[in-house]
N, C-alpha and C positions, 0 to 999 in steps of 0.2 A: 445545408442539410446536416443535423446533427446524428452520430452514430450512436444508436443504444450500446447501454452499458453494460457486457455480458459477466454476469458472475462465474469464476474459477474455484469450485471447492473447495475447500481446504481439513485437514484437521488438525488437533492442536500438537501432533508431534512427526508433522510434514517438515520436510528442509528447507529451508527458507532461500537458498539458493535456488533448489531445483526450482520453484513455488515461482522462482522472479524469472527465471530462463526461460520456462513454460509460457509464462504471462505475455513475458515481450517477446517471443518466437510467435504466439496465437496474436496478439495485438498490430505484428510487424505483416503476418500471412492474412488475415482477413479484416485488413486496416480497419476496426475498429477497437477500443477502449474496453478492457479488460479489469475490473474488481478483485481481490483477494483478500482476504481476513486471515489475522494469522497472529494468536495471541496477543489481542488487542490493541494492533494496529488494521486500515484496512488502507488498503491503495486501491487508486485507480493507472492503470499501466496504459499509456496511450502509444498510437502509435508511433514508431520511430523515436521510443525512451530511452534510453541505457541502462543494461539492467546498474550499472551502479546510480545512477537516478532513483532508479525506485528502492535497491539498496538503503541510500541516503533517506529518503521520505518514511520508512520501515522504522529504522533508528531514530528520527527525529520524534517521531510518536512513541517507541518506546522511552525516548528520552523524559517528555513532556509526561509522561502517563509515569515513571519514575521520582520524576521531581514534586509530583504532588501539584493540588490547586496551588494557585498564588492568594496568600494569606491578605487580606484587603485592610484598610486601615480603620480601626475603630471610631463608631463614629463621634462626632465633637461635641 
């Protein structure tokens, strides 16, 4: 059985901490998979994550969304 994805509001100048301890405290209490958006990143926080896991997943999108598309090679 797969658990629906419940969305966690957010706005764009929420703490990003609180935002991930909320997530995985609601995700860990009603084992189900938790959403969040939050300055264009968005996770899904499942249960039993760490919030340094979803941490980690946050930064890697702000990372990628940072570094820009990947420039492709012209064609031949």
């Amino acid at each position: 059985m797969t658990a629906e994805i419940e969305d966690y509001p957010t706005r764009p100048d929420d703490y990003l901490p609180h935002i991930i301890a909320r997530c995985v405290d609601k995700a860990r209490a009603h084992q189900r998979p938790y959403r969040f958006s939050l300055n264009g990143a968005t996770v899904v926080v499942q249960p039993g994550q760490s919030a340094a896991d979803v941490n980690d997943a946050v930064q890697q999108q702000w990372q990628a969304a940072r570094s820009g598309p990947v420039a492709s090679a012209p064609p031949a």
